[in-house]
Backbone as a printed PyTorch tensor [residue, N CA C, xyz], in Angstrom:
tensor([[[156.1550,  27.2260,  48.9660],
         [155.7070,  26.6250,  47.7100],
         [156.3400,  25.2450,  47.5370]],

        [[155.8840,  24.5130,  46.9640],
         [156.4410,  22.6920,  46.1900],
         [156.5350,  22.8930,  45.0380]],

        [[157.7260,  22.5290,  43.9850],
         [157.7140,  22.1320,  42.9580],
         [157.7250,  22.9720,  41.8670]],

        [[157.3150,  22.7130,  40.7740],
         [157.5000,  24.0710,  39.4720],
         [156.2820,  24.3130,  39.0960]],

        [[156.0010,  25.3730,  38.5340],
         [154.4300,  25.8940,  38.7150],
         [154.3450,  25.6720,  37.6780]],

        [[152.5420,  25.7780,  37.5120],
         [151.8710,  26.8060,  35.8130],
         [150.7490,  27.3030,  36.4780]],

        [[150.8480,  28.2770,  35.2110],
         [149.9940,  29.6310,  34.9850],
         [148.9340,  29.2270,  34.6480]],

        [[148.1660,  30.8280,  34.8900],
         [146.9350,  30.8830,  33.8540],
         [146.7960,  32.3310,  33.0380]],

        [[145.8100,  32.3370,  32.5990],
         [145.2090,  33.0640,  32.2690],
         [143.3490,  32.5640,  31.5770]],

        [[142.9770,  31.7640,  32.5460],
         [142.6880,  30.8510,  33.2750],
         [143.2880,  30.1800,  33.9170]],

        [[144.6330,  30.3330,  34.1010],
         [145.7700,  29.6110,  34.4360],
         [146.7140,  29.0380,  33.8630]],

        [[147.8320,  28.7070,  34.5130],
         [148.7100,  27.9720,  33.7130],
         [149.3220,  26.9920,  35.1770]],

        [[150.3430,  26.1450,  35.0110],
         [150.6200,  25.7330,  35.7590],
         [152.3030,  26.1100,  36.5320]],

        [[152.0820,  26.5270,  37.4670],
         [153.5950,  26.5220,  37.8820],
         [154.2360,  25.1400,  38.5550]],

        [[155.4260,  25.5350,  39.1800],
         [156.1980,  24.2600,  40.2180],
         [156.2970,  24.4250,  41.5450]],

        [[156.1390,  23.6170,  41.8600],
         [156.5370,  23.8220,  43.6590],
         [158.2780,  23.8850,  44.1250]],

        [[158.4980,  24.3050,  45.3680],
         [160.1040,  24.6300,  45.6910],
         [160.4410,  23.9700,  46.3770]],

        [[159.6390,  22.3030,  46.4480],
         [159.9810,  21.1900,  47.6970],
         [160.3560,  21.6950,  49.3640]],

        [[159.8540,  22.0630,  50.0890],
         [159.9430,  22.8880,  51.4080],
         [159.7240,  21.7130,  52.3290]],

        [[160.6420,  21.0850,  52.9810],
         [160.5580,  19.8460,  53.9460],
         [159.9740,  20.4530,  55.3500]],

        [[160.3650,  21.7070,  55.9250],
         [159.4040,  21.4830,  57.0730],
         [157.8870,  22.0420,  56.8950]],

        [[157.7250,  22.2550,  55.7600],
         [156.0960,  22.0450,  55.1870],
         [155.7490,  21.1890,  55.4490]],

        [[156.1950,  20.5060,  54.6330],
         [155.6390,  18.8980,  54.1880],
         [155.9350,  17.8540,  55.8820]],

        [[156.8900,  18.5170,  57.0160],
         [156.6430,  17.8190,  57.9580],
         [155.8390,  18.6820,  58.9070]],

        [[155.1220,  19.4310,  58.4120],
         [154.0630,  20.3030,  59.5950],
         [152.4260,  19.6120,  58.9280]],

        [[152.3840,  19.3250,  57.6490],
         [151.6300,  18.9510,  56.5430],
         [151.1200,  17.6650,  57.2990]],

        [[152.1330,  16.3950,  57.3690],
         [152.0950,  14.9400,  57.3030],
         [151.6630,  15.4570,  59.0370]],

        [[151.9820,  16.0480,  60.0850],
         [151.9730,  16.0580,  61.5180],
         [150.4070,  16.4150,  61.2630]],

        [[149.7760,  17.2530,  60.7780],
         [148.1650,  17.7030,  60.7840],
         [147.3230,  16.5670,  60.0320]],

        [[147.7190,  15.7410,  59.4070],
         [147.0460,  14.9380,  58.3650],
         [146.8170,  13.2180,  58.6670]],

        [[148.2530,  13.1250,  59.8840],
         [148.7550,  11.5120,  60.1990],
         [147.5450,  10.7100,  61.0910]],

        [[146.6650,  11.3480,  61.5750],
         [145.2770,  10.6560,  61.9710],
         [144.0440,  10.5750,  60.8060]],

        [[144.0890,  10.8960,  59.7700],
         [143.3100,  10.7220,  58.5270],
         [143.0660,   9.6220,  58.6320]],

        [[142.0780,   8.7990,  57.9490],
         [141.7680,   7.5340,  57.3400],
         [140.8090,   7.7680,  56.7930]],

        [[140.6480,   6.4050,  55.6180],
         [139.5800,   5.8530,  55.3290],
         [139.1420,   6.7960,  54.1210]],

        [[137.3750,   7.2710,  54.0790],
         [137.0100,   8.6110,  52.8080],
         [137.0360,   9.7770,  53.6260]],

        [[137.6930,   9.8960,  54.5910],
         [137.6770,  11.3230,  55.4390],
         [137.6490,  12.4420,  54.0680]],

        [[136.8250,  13.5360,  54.3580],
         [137.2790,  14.8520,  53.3210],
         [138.2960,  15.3180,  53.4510]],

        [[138.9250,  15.5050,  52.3250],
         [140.2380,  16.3650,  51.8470],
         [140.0910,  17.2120,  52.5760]],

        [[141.4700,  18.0630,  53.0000],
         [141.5270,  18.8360,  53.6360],
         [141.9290,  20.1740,  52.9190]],

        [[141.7890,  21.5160,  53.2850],
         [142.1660,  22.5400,  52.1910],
         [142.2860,  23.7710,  52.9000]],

        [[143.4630,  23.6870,  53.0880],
         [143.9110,  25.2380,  53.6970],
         [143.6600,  26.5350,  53.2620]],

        [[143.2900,  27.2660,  53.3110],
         [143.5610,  28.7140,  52.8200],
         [143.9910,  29.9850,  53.7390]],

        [[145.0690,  30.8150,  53.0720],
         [145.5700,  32.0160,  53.8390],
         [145.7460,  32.7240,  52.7500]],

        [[144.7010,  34.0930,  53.1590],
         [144.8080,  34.9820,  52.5890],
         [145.4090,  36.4970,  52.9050]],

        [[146.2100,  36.3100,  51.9550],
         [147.0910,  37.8040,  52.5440],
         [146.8220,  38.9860,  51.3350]],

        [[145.5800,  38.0680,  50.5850],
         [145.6110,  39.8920,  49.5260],
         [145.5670,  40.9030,  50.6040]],

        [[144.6440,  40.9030,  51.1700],
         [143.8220,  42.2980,  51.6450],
         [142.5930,  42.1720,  51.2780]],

        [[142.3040,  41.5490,  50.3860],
         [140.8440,  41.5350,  49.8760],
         [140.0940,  40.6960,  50.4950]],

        [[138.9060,  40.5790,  51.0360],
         [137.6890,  39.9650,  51.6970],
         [136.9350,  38.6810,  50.4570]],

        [[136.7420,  38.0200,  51.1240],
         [136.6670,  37.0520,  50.1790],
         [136.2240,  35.8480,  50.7450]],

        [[134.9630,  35.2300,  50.2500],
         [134.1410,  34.0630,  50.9390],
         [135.1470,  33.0120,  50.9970]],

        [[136.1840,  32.9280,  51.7150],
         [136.7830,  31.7310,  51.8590],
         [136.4450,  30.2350,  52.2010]],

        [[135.3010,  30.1630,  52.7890],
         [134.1140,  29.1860,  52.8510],
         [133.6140,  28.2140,  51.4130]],

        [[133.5550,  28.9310,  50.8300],
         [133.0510,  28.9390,  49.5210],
         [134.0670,  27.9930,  48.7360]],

        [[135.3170,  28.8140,  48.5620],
         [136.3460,  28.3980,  47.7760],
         [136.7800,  27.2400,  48.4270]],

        [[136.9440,  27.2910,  49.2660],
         [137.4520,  25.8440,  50.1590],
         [136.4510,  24.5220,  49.8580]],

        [[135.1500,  24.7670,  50.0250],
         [134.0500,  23.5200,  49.8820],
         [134.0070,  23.6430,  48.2420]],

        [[135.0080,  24.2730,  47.0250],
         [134.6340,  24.2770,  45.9230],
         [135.7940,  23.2640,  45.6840]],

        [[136.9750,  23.6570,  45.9870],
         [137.9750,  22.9040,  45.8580],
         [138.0450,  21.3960,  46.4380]],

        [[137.5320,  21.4520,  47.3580],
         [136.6850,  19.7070,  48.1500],
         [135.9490,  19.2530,  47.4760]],

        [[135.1880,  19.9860,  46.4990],
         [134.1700,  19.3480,  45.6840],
         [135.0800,  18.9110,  44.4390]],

        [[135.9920,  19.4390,  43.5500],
         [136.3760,  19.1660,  42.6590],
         [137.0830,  18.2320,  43.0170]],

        [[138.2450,  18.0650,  43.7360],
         [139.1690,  16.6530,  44.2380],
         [138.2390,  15.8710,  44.4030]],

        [[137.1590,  15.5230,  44.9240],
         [136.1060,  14.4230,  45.0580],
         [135.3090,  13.6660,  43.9430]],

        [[134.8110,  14.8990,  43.1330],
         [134.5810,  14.7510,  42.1130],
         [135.5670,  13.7220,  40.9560]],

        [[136.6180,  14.2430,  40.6860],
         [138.5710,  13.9090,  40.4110],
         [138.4560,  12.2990,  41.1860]],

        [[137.9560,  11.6530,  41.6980],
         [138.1120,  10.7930,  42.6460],
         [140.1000,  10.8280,  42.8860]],

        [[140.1630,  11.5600,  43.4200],
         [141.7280,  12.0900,  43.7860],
         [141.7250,  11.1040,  45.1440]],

        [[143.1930,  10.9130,  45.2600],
         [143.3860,   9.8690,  46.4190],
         [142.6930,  10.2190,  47.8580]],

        [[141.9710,   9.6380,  48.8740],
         [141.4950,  10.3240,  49.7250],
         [141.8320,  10.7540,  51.0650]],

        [[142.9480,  10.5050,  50.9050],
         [144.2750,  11.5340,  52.0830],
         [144.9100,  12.2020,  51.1570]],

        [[144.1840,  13.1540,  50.0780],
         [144.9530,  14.0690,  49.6080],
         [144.7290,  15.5310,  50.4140]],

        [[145.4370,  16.3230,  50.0940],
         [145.2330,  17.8940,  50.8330],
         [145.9860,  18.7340,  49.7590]],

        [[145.4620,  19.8200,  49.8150],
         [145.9820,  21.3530,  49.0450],
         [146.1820,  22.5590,  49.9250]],

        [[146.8290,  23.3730,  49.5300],
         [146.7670,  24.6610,  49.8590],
         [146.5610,  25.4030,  48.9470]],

        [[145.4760,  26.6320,  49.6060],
         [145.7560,  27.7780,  48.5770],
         [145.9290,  29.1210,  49.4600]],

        [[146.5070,  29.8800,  48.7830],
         [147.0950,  31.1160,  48.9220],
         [146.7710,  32.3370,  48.0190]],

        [[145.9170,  33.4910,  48.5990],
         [145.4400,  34.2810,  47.6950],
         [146.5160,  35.5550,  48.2050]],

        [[146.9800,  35.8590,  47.1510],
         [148.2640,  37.1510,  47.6770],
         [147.5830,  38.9410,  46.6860]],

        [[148.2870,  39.9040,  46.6590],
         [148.6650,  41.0520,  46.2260],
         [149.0860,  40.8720,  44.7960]],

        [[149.0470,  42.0410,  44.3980],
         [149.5060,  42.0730,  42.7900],
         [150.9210,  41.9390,  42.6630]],

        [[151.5610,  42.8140,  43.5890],
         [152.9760,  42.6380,  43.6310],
         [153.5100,  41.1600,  44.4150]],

        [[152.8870,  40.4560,  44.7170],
         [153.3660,  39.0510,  45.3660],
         [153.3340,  38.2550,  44.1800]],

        [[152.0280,  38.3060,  43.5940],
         [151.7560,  37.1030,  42.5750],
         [152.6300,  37.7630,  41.1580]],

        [[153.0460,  39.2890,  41.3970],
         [153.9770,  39.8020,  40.2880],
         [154.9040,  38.8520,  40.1640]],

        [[156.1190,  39.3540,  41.5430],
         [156.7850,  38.2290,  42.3440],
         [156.9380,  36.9680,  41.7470]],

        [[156.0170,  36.3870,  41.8890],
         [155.7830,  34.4130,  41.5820],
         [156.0350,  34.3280,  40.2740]],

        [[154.9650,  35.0710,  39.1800],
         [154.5680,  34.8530,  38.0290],
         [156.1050,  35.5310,  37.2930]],

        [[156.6430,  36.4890,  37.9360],
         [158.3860,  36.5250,  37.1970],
         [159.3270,  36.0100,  37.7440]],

        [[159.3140,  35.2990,  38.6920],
         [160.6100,  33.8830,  38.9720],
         [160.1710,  32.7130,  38.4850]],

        [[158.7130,  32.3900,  38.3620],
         [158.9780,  30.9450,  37.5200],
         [158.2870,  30.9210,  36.8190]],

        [[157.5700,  31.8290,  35.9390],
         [157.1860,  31.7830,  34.5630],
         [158.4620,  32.6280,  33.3290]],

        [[159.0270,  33.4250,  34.0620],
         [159.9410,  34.3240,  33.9100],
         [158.9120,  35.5650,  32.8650]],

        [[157.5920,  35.7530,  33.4460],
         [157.0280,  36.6030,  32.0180],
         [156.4570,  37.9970,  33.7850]],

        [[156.4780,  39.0540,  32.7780],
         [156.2000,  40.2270,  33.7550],
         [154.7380,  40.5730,  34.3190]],

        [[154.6030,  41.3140,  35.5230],
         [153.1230,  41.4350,  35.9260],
         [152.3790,  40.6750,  36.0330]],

        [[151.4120,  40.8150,  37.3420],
         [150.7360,  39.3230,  37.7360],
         [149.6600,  39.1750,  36.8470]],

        [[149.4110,  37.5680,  37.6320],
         [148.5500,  36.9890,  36.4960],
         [147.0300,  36.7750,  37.6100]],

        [[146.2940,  35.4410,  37.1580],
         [144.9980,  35.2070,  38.0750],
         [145.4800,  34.2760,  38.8970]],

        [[146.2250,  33.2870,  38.3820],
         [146.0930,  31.8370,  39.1480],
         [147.5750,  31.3730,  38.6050]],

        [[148.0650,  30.4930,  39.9170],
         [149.0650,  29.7980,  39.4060],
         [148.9770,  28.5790,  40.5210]],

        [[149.5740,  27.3910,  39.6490],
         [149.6390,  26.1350,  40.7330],
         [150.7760,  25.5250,  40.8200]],

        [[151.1300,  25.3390,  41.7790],
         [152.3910,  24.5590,  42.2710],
         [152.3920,  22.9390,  42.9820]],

        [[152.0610,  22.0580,  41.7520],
         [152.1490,  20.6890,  42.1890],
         [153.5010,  20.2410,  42.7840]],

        [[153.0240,  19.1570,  43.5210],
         [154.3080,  18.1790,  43.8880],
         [154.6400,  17.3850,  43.2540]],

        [[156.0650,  17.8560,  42.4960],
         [156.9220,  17.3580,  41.6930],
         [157.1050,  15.6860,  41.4490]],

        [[157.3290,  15.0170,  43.1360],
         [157.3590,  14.0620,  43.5300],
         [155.6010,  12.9500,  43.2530]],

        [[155.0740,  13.9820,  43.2500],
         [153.9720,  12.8650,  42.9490],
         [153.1140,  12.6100,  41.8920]],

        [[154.2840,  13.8110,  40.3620],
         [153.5530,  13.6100,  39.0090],
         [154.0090,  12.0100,  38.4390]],

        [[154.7860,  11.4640,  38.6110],
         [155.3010,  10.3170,  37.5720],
         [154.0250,   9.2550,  37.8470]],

        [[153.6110,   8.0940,  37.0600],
         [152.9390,   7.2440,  36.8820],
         [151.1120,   7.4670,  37.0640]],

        [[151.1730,   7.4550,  38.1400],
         [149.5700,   6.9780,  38.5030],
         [148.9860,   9.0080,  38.4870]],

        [[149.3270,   9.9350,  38.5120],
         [149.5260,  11.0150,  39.0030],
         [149.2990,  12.0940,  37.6410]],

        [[150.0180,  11.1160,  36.5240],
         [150.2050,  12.3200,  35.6370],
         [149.1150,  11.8940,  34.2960]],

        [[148.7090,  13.5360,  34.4200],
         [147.9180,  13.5200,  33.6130],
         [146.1190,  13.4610,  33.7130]],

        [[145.6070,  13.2950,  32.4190],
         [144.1220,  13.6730,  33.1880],
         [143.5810,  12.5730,  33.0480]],

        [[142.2220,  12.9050,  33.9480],
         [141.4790,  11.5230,  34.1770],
         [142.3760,  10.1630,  35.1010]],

        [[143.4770,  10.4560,  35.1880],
         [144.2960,   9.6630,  36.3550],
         [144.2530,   9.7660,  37.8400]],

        [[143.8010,   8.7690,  38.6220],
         [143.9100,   9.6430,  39.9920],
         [145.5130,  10.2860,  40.2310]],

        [[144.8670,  11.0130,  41.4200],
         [146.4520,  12.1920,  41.4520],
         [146.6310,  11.5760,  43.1740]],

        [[147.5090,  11.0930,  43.2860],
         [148.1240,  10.4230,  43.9840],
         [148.7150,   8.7840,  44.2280]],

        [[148.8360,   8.1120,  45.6010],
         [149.3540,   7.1550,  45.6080],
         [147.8870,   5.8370,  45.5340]],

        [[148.5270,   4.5850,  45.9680],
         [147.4790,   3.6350,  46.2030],
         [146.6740,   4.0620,  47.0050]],

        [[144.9230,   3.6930,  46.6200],
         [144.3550,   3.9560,  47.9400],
         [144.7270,   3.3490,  49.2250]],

        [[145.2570,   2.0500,  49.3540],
         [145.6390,   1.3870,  50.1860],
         [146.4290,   2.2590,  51.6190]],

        [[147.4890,   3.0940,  50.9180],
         [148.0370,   3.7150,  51.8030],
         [147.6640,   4.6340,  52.5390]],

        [[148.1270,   4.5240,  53.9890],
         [147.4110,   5.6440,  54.4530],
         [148.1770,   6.7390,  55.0560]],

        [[149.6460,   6.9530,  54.2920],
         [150.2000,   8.1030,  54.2150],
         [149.4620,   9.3870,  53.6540]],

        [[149.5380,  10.5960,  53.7910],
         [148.9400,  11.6140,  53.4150],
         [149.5440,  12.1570,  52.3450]],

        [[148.8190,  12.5150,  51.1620],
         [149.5030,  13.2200,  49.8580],
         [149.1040,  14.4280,  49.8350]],

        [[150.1980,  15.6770,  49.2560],
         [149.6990,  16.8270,  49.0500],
         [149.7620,  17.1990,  47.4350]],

        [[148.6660,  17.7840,  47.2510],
         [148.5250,  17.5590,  45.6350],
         [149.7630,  18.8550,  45.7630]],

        [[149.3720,  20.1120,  46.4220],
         [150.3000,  21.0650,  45.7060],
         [149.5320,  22.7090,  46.1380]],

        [[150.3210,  23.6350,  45.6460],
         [149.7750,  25.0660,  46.1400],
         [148.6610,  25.5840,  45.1760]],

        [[147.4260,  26.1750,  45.0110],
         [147.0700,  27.0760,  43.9380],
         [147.1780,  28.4000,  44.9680]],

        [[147.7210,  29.2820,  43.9660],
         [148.0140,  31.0030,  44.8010],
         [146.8100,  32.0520,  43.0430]],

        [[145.8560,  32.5850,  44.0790],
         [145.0890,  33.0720,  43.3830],
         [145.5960,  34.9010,  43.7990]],

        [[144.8970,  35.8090,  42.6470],
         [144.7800,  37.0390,  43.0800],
         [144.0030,  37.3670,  42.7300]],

        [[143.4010,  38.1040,  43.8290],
         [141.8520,  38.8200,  43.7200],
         [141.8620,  40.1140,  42.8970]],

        [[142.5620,  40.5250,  43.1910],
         [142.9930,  42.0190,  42.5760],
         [142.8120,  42.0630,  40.8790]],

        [[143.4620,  40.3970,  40.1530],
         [143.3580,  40.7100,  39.3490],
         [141.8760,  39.8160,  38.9350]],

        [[141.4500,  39.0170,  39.3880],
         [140.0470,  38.6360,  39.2850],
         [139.4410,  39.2840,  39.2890]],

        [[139.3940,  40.2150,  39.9050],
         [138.1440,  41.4380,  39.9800],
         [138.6380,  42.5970,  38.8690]],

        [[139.6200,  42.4750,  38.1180],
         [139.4260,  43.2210,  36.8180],
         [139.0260,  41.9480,  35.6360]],

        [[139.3770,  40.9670,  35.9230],
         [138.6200,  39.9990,  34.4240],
         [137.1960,  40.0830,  34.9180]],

        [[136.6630,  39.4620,  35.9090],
         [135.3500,  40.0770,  36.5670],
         [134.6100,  41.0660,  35.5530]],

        [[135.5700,  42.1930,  35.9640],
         [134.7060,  43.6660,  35.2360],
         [134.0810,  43.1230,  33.7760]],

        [[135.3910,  42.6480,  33.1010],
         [135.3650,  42.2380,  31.7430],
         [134.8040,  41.0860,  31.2200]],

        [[134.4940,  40.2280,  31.6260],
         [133.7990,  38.9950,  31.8410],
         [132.1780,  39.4930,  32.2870]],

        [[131.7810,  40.1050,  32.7980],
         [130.3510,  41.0830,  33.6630],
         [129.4750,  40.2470,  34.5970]],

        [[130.5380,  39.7840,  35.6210],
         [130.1210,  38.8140,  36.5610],
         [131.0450,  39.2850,  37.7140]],

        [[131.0000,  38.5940,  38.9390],
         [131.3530,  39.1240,  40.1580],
         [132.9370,  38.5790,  40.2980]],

        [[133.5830,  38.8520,  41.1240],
         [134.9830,  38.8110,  41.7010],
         [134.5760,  37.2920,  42.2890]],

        [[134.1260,  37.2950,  43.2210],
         [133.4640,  35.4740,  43.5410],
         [133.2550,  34.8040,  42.3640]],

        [[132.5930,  34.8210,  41.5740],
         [132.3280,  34.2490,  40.3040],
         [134.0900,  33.8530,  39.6630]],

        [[134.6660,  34.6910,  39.6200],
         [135.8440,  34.7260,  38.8660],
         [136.6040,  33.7910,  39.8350]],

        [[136.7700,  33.9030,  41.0470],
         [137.6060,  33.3080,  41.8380],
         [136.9820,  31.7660,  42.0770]],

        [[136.1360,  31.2310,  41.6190],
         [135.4460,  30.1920,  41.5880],
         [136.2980,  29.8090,  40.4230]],

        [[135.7090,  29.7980,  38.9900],
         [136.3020,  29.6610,  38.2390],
         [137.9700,  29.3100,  38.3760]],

        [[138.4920,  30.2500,  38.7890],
         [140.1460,  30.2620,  39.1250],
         [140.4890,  29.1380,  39.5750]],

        [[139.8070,  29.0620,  41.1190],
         [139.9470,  27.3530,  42.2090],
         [139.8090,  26.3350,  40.8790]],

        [[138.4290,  26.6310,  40.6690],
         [138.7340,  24.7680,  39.5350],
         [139.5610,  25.0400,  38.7390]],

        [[139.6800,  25.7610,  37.9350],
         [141.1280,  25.9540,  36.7700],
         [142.5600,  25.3000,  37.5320]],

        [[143.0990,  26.1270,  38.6710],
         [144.0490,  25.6840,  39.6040],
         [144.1600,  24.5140,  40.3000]],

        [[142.6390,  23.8860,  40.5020],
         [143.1600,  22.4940,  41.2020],
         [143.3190,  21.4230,  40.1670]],

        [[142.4740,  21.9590,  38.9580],
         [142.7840,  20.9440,  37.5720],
         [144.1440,  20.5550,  37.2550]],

        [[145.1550,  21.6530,  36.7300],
         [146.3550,  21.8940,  36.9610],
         [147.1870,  21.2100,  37.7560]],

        [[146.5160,  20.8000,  38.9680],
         [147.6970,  20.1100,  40.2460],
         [147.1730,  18.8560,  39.4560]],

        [[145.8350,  18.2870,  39.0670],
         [145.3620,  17.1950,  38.7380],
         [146.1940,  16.4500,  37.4150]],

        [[147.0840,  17.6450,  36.7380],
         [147.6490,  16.9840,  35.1810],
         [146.9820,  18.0050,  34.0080]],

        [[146.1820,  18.4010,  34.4280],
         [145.5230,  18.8680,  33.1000],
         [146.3060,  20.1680,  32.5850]],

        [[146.2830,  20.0570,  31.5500],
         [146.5310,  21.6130,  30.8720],
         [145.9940,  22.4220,  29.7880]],

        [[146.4000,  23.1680,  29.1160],
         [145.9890,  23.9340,  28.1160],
         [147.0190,  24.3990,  27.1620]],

        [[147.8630,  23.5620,  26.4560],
         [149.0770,  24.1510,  26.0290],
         [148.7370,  24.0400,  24.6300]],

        [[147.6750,  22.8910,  23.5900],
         [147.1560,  23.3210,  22.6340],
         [145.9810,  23.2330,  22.3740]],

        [[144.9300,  22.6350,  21.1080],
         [143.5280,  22.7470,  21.5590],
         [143.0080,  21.7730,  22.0460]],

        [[143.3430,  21.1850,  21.4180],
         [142.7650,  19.7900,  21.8600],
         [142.6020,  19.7040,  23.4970]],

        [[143.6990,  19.8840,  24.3460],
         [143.7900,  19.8430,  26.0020],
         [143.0330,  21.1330,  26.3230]],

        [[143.1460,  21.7620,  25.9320],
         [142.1930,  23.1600,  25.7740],
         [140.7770,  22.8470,  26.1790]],

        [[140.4230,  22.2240,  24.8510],
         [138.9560,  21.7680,  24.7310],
         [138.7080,  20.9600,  25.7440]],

        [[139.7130,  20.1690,  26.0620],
         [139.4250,  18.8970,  27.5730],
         [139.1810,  19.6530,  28.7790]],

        [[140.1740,  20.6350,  28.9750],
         [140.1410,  21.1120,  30.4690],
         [139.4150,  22.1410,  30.4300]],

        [[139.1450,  23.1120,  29.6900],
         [137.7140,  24.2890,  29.5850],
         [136.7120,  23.5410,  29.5150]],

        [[136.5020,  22.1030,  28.7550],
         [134.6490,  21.5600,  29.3510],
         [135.1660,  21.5660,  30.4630]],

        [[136.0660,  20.3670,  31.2490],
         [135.5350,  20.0140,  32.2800],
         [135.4910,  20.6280,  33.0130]],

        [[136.3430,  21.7950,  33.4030],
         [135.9330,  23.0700,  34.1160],
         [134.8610,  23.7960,  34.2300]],

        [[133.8280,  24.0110,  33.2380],
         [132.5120,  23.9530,  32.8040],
         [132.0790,  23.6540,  33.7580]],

        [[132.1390,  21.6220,  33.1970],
         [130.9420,  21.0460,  33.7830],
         [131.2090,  21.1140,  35.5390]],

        [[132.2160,  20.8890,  35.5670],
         [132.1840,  21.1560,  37.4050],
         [131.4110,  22.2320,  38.0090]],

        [[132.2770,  23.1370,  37.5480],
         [131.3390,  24.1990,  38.0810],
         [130.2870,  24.3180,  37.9930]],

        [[129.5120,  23.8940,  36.7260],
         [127.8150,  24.2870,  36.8710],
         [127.4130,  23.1300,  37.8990]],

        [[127.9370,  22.0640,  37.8490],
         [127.4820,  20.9260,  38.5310],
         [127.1610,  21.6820,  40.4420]],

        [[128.4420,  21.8130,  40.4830],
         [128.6330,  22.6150,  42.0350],
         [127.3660,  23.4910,  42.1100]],

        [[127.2470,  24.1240,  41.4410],
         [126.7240,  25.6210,  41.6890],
         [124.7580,  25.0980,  41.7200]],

        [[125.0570,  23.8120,  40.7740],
         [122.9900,  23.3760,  40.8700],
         [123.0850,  22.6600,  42.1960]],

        [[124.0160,  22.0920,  42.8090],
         [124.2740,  21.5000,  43.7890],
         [124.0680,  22.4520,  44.9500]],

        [[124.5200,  23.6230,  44.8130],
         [124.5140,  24.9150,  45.6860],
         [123.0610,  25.3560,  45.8550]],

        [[122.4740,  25.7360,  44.6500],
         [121.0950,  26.1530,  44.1920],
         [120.1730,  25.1330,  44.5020]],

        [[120.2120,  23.7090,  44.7980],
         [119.0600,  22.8280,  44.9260],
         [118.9380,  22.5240,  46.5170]],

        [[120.6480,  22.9780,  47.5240],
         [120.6470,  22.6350,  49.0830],
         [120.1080,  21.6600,  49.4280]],

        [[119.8610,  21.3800,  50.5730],
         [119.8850,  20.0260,  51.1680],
         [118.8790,  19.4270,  51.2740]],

        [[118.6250,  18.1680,  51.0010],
         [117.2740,  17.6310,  51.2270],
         [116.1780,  18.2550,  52.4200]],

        [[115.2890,  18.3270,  52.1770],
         [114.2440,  19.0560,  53.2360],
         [113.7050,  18.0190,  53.9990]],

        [[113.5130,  18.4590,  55.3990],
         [113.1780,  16.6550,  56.4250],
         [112.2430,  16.0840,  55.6040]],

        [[112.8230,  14.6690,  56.0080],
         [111.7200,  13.7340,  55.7140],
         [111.7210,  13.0420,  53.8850]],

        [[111.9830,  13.9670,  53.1490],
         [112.1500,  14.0410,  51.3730],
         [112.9160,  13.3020,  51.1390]],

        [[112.0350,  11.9710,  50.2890],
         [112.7950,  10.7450,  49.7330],
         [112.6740,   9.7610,  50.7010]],

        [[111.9160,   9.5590,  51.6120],
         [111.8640,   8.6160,  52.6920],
         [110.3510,   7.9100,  52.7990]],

        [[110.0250,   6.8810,  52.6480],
         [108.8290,   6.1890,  52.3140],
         [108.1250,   6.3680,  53.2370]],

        [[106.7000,   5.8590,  53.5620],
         [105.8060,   5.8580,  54.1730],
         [105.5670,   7.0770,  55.0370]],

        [[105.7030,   8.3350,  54.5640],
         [105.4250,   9.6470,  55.6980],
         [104.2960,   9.5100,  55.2780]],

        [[103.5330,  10.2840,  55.5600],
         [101.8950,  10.8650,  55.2060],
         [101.9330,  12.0140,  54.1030]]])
């Protein structure tokens, strides 16, 4: 993990634990980047649970892009067990039993240009060092009981979760209404955006190109 987290319930935000030979296995996979290359986005899943990881990965690429987030940025996410994310959610929230989502930004790269919303989240574009926004660690286990309760699918929920969690690394929060109201639209609108984006697929040959027959 990097840094100090937050939670959710949609999330909240946690911290990360600054881990240097991360961050030098991180910069070694990333140091040929340039230019608008796509973000990169790890995922390892150790729930046990099966889970379109495909999905979540090109959701989380979509939102940093969207974010116009620096474009040698990268994330990880990590989907664990009830008792792992128990684990997490009582050493640095200090509150009991797991939660859905928690994110662990890099500490080092909230001050100035970084913090907060609507700010890009990282350094100059100029540079072409690699930034890592930070961890989101999801659990399926408990997605698929808000799921039940919500009356939509475990995917559905874990969608939701990713944008909630990468918002979070982005600055945003939910601590009264007002930021509330900011980061539940825009969480919204992303997602539906993604999902007509999903539903409309790719141009069909030829569509939008002048003079065919």
């Amino acid at each position: 993990m990097t840094g100090r987290p937050t939670v959710s319930t949609a999330g909240r935000t946690a911290a990360p634990a600054g881990d240097t030979a991360r961050r030098a296995r991180f910069t070694e996979k990333t140091k040929q980047k340039t230019g608008n290359t796509k973000v990169s986005v790890d995922i390892n899943n150790e729930s046990g649970v099966t889970v379109d990881e495909d999905t979540l990965r090109e959701l989380a690429q979509y939102v940093i892009d969207q974010m116009e987030t620096h474009p040698l940025a990268d994330l990880s996410m990590l989907l664990v067990d009830e008792p792992h994310m128990t684990n997490l959610h009582e050493k640095w929230m200090e509150e009991p039993g797991p939660t859905d989502v928690l994110s662990f930004p890099m500490d080092e790269l909230r001050p100035h240009s970084i913090a907060g919303p609507n700010r890009t989240r990282g350094r100059d574009e100029d540079e072409s060092e690699p930034v890592l926004l930070g961890d989101v660690v999801l659990c399926p286990q408990v997605a698929a009981a808000q799921a039940k309760q919500h009356g939509h699918s475990t995917q559905a929920e874990l969608e939701l979760l990713t944008v909630h969690g990468v918002l979070h690394l982005l600055g945003y929060d939910h601590a009264d209404a007002e930021e509330e109201a900011e980061m539940f639209g825009l969480q919204s609108e992303l997602l539906r955006d993604w999902r007509q984006e999903l539903a409309s697929g790719p141009p069909a040959a030829g569509e939008g190109r002048e003079g065919n027959a």
